[in-house]
C-alpha positions as CSV (number, residue, x, y, z in Angstrom):
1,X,-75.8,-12.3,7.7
2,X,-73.3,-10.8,5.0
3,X,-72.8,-12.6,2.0
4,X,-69.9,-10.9,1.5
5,X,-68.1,-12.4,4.7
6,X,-65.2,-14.3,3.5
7,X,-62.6,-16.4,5.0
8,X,-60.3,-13.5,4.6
9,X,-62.5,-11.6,6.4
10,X,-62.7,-13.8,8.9
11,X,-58.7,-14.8,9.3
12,X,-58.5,-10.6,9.5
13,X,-60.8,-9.8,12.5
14,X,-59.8,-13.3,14.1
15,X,-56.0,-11.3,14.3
16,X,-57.5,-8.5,15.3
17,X,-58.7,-9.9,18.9
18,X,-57.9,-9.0,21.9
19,X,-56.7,-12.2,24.7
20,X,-60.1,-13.0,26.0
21,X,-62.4,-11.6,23.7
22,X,-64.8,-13.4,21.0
23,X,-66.1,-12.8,17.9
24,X,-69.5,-14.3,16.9
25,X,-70.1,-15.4,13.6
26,X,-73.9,-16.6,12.3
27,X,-74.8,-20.2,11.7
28,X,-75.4,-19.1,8.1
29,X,-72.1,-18.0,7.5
30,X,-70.2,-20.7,9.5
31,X,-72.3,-23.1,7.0
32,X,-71.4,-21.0,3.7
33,X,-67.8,-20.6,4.8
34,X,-67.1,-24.5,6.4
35,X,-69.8,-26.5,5.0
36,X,-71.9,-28.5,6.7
37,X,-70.5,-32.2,6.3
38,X,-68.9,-34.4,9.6
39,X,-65.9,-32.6,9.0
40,X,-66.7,-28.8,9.1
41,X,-66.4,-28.6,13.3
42,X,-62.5,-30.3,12.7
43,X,-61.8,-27.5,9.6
44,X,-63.5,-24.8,12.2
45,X,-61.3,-26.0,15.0
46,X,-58.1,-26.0,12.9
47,X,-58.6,-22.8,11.4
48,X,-59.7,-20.9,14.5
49,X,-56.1,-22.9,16.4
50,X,-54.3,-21.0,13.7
51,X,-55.2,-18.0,15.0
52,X,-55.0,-18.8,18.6
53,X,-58.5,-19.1,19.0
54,X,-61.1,-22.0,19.8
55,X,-64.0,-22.3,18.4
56,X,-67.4,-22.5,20.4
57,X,-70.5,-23.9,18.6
58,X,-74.1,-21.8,19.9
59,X,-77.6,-21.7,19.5
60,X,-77.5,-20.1,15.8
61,X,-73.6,-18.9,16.0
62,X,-70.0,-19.8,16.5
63,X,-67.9,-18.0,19.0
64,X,-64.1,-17.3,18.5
65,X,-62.3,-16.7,21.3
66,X,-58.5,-16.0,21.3
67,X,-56.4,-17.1,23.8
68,X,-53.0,-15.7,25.2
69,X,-50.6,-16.9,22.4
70,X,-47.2,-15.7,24.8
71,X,-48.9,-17.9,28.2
72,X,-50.9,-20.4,27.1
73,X,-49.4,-23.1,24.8
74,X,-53.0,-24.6,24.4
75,X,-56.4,-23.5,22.8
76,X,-57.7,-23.1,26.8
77,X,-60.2,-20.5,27.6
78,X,-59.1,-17.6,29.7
79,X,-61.1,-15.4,32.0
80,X,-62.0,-12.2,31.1
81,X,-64.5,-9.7,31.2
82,X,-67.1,-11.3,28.6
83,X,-66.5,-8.7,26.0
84,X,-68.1,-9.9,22.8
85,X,-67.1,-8.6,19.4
86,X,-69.8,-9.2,16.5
């Protein structure tokens, strides 16, 4: 956990990504920086779209995985190697 994670942070290493690899943020943080009301997973999934990523709830974390912006005109997952970025 790092209280100082922000949403900046987060919009920063979300543009950072590679096609096909995901970032991992804690439940703690995901909480701190959505909220944890009905529509947190909606603001998650819009934010992450905006940075051609889906979001992936998990046992304790949210994956962000970025797709291929230039082929894929839809938040689909893409294969790739299963590199994970935390």
């Amino acid at each position: 956990m790092d209280t100082n994670f922000t949403l900046a942070a987060l919009r920063s290493r979300l543009n950072r990504l590679e096609t096909g690899t995901v970032l991992k943020i804690s439940e703690h943080d995901y909480e701190r920086l959505f909220g944890i009301n009905e529509i947190a997973a909606a603001n998650v999934a819009e934010f992450a779209k905006m940075h051609h990523c889906v979001s992936i709830p998990g046992a304790h974390a949210v994956y962000f995985r970025k797709w291929d912006a230039d082929t894929r005109r839809s938040p689909q997952l893409v294969p790739d190697d299963s590199t994970i970025s935390s």
